[in-house]
N, C-alpha and C positions, 0 to 999 in steps of 0.2 A: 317781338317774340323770337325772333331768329338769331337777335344779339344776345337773350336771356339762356336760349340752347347754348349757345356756343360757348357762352362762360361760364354754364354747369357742364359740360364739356371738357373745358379746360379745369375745371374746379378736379375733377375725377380721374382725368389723365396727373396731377399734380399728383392726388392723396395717391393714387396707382402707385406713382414713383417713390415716394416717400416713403410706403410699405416695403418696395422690393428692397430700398435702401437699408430698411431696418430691418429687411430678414436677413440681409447680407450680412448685419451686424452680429442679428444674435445669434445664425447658425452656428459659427466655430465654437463658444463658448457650451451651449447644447448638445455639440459632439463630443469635445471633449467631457463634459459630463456624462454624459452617457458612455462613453468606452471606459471610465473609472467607474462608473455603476455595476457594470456587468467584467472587470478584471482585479482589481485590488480594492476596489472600496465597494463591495456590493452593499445598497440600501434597498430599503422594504420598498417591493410595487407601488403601494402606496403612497407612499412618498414621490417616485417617479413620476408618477399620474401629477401629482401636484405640479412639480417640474415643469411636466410637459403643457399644462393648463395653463402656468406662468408663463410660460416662453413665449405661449400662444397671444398670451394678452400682452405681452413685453412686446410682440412687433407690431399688433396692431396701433396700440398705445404709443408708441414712440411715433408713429408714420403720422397718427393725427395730430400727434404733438408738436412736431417738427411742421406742418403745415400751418396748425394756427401760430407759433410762433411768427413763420412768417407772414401772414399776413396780420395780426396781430401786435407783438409784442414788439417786431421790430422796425415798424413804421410811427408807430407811438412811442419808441423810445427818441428815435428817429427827429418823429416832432417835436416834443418838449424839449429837446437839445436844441432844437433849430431856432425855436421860438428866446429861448432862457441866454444864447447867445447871440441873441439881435439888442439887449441889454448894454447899455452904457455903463453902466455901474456895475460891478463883480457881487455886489452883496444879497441883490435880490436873488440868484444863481444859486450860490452858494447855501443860502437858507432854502430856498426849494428843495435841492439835493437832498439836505437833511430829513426834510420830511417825507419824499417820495423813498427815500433809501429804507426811513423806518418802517414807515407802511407795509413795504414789500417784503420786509426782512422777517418783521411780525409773523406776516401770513406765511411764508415759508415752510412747506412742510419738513424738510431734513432737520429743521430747528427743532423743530418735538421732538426728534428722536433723538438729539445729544442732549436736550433738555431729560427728558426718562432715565439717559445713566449715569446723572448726577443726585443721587438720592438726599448727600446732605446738604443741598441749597433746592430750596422751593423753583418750580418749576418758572412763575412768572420772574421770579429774579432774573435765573437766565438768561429767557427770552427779552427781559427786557435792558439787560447792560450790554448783550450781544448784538440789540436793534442798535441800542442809540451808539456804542463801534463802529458797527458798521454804518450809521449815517455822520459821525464824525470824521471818517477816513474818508467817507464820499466827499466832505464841505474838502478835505486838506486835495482829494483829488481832482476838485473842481476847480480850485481856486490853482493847484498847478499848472492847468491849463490856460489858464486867465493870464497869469504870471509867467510864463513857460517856464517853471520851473524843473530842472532837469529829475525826470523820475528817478535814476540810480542814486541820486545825492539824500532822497527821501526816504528809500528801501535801506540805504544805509545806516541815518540815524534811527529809522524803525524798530529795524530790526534788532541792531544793537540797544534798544529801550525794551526788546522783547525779551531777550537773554540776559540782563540785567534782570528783570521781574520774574523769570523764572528759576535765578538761584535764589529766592527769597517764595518761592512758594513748593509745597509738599511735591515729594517725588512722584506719589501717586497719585496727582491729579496735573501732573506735565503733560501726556497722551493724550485726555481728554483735552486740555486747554488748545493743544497744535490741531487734534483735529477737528476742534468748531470751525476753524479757517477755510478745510477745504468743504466742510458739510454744510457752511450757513451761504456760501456761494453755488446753489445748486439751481433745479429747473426753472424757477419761477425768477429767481434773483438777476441769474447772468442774460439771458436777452434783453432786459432791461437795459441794465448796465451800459451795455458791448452798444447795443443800438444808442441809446443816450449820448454815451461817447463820441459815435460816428456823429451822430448831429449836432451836439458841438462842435466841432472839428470842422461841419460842414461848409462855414460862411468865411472860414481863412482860407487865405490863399497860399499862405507859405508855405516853403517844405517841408516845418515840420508839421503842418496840420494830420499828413497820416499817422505820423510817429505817436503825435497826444491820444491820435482816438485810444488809442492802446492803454492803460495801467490800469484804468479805474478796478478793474476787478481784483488787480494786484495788488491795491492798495484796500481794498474793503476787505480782504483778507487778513488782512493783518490786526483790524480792529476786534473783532471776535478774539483771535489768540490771545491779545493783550488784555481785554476785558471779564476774560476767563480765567488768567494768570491770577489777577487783582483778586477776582471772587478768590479765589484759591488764597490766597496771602490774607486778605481781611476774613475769611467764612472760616479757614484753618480746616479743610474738609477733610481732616485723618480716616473717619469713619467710610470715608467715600467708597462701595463696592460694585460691581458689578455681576453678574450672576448667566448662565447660559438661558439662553430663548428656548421656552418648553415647544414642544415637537405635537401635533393631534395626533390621534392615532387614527390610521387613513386604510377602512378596510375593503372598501370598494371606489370605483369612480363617482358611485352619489355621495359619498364622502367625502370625494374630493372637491366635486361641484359644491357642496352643502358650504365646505370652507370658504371658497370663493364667494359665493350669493350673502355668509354672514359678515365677511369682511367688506363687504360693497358701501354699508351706510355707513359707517365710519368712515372711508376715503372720499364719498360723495361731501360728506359734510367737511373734512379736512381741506379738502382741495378747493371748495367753495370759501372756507375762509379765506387763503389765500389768493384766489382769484378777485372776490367783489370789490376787498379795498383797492383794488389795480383797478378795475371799474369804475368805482367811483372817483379814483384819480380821472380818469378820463372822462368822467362828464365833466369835471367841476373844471379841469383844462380847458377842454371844448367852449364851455361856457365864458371862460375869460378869455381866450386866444379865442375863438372861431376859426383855430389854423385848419379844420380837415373838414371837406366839403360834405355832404351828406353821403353821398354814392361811397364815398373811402368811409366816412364815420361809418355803416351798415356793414362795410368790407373787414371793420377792425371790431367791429361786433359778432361777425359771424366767427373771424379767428378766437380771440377769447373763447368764445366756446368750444372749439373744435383741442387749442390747448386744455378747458374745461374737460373734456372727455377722454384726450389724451393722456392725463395727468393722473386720471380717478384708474384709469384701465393699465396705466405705465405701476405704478406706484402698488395695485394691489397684485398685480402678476409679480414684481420684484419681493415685497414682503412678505407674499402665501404663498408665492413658488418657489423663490430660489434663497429665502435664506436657512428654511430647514434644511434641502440637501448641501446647503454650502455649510456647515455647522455638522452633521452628518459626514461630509467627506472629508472636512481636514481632520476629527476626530479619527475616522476611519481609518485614515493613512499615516498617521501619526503615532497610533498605538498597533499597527499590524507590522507584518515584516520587512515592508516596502519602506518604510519611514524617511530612507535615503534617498527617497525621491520626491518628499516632501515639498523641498526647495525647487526642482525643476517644473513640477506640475503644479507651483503656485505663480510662477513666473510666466509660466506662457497661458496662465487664465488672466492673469494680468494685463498680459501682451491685446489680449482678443477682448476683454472686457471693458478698456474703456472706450471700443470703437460703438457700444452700447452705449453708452451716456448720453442723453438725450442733447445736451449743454454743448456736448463738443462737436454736435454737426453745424449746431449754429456760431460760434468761435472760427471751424475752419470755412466756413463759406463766408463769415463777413472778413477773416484777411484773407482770403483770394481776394475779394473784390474791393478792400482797399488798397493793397497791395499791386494791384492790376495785373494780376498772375504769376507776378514775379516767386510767390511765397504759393504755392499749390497745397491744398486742401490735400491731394495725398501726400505729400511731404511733410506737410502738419502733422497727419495722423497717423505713420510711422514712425515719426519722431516722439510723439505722446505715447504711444504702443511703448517700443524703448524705456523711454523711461518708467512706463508702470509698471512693465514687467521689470526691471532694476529694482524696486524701491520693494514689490512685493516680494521679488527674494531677499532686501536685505530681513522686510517684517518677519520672514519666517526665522533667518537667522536668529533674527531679538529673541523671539520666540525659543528656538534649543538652545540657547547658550545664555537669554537672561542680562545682556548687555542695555545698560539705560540708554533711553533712546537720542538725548542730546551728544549722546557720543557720536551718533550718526547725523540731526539733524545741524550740526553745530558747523562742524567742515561743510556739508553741502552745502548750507547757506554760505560762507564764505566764500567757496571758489563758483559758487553764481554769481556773486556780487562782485566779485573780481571782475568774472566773463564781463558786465556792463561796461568794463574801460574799453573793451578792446571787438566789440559787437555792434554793428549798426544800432541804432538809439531804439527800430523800430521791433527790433530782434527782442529789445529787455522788456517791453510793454506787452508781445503777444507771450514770450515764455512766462512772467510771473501770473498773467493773465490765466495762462493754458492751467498751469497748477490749482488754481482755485476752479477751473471747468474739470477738469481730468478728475477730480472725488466730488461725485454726485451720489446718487441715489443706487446706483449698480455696487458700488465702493462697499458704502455703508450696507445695503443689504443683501450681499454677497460675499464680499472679502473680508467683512470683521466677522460677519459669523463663522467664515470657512477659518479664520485666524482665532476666534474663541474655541472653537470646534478642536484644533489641531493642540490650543495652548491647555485647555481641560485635562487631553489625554496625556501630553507630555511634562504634567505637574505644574505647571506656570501658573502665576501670577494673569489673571484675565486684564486687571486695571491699566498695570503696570507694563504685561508683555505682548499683548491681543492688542488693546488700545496701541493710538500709534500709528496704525494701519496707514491709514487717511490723510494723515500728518506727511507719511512717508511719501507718498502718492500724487500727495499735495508738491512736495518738494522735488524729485527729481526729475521734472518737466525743466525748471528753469534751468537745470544743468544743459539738457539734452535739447531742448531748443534753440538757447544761444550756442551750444555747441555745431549744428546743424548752420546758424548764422556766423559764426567763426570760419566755419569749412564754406560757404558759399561766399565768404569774402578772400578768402586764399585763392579761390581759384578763378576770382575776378581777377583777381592783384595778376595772377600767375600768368591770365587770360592778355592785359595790359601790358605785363612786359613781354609778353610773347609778339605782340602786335608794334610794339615799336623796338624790337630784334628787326623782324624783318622789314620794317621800315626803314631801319637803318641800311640793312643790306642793300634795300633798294636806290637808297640815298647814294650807297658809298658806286654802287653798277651806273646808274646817272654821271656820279661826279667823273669818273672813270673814260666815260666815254665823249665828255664834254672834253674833258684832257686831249 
């Protein structure tokens, strides 16, 4: 009895932590919303009440989240890596991947929602070229590791097969196609992954076993874009449109509540899709490995659910809280007198917003810890801050001036792929990694409504100029990350020859006195 106290004890002091960690997150973005409510973008009360009802269930939501993650999501990825690389043969691996990848990818909820704003290709199409993507990129990322095949040499010919396919498909379904990438690698997808990864990784000894756990996520990214591109080139989706998210009209707090309690069974049922087929991976695992004892099987049962509830409570405070005032305020500031500050107060929501993303606290706490501190969890996630705030001020640029967006993604990807010659190997695995964590579910139902919102009022193109966001967001992490790994290699080098300077000194004081 006294060991069953102590470990709902310890269960309580965890979810404690995990709360205050996700209020830490999502205060800055909540102030700044609120001091633009009440100075240059004032929105209806009612709306704010929404806001604030969101924000409410965005911290509790992430705290549970982030807990059954971890005892959940990341010792079961954990496992099945462990197990799948005790394998003599590469091919039994490689085919499981496949199937665990589509599964997951299926149930995905961000997947519905780029699924929704492609009007002319049928929904299960989507979802279904974007699953089997993303489990073909997983067999190529599996088998890299099997093969140590060098990740940058992969990102290379990829990506260059990506920009080939998308001068062969319509201008106006490019935005969409770049941001499947960062949206189909979101809450349910990347703990998998990331943990997967480590467990393969786990049973080599060599150096570069920390390096492999890294890419997979960077490389399941890429299948989606390319899968998207294809729909786009064979579907010819000219007619493809997008249109603004209608707003309720919110006249008291039971209004606001009424909103919240209507939108519960749809995310209840959403988020149970993609939870059970993860479930049932895990019985039918269990069932053939017998890898996890009962005591841990109960432990990764009770997580599941606690992500279960994080997920439904994360997921409905982001799309009934904050994508109408984020839709609302870049409108607001876009067509008022302030407009010129459009770009700096979409960068630093950028800067603050993706320390909310549920994905990215699990990403920097697993490279601390394969890392062995070398790479710190807050150095991770100022460097992600960095680049989101970059990318959001280029999106808002796209936005007033109407420039296509491969003009911007086209050089960024080049001079990231560059960085790989000249960045530790383990630098290129967590940055292309960070970009597919960094546009999760905050992204998409925050910053493209606050980017439809802003591009509505300023005549734009919503497809062509709003879309992109994601894409954007998605992309210059892998700059700012190996950039971060470039500057911690200089100042190793710098650190080296400074140590055998004065080695020498001491050498030549020695030879000196021996004379």
């Amino acid at each position: 009895m006294q060991n069953f106290n102590r470990k709902v004890y310890d269960l309580r002091k965890q979810l404690r932590e995990k709360i205050f960690e996700s209020l830490a997150s999502v205060l800055p973005i909540t102030a700044i919303v609120l001091i633009l409510s009440v100075t240059i973008a004032p929105v209806a009360a009612g709306t704010l009440v929404l806001f604030l009802f969101g924000s409410l269930l965005l911290v509790f939501g992430m705290g549970i989240f982030t807990l059954g993650a971890d005892l959940a999501m990341t010792p079961m990825g954990e496992g099945m890596g462990i197990e799948m690389s005790k394998s003599k043969k590469a091919l039994w691996p490689i085919l499981l991947s496949f199937v665990f990848c589509v599964v997951i990818t299926m149930a995905e909820p961000d997947l519905q929602v780029l699924a929704g704003q492609v009007p002319a290709i049928p929904n299960m199409v989507i979802v279904l070229a974007v699953a089997a993507g993303v489990g073909i990129f997983m067999m190529l990322a599996i088998a890299r590791m099997f093969y140590k095949i060098p990740l940058n040499a992969l990102l290379i010919a990829f990506y260059g097969i990506v920009f080939v396919a998308a001068a062969f498909t319509p201008s106006s379904f490019i935005p969409v196609s770049f941001d499947s990438g960062g949206v189909t690698t979101g809450p349910v997808t990347v703990p998998f992954i990331m943990s997967l990864g480590v467990g393969l990784a786990a049973l080599r000894s060599d150096r570069r076993s920390a390096e492999d756990s890294f890419g997979l996520v960077a490389l399941c990214s890429v299948g989606p874009v390319l899968a998207v591109l294809l729909l786009g080139i064979f579907y010819r989706p000219d007619s493809a449109f997008s249109g603004m998210t209608q707003i309720a009209q919110i006249d008291t707090t039971a209004d606001a509540a009424r909103e919240f309690v209507a939108a519960f069974p749809g995310y209840l049922r959403e988020v149970a899709a993609a939870i059970l087929p993860i479930a049932g991976m895990l019985l039918l695992f269990q069932l053939l490995t017998r890898r996890f004892r009962r005591r841990k099987l109960l432990k990764i049962t009770g997580g599941l659910f606690y992500t279960y509830i994080g997920l439904v409570l994360f997921l409905t405070g982001v799309n009934v809280g904050f994508m109408p005032v984020g839709q609302i305020l870049g409108a607001a500031i876009a067509s008022g007198k302030s407009a010129g500050i459009l770009i700096p107060v979409g960068m630093l929501m950028g800067y603050f917003i993706v320390a909310a993303e549920p994905a990215v606290h699990v990403l920097t706490r697993q490279v601390e810890a394969v890392s062995n501190g070398s790479i710190t969890a807050g150095s991770m996630k100022t460097g992600l801050s960095v680049g989101v705030a970059v990318s959001v001020g280029i999106s808002i640029l796209r936005i007033l001036t109407g420039i296509p967006i491969l003009y911007f993604l086209v050089p960024g990807y080049l001079i990231s792929l560059l960085l790989t010659f000249f960045v530790p190997k383990i630098y290129t695995g967590i940055a292309f990694d960070s970009g597919g964590v960094a546009s999760g579910p905050m992204t998409a139902a925050f910053l493209l409504p606050f980017a439809k919102g802003a591009c509505t009022a300023a005549g734009g193109d919503i497809l062509t100029d709003a879309f992109g966001v994601v894409a954007m967001v998605a992309m210059t992490p892998l700059v700012t990350i190996q950039a971060l790994g470039l500057m911690s290699e200089l100042r190793k080098h710098a650190h080296i020859r400074y140590l055998k300077d004065q080695f020498e000194q001491i050498e030549d004081v020695v030879l000196y006195f021996d004379d």
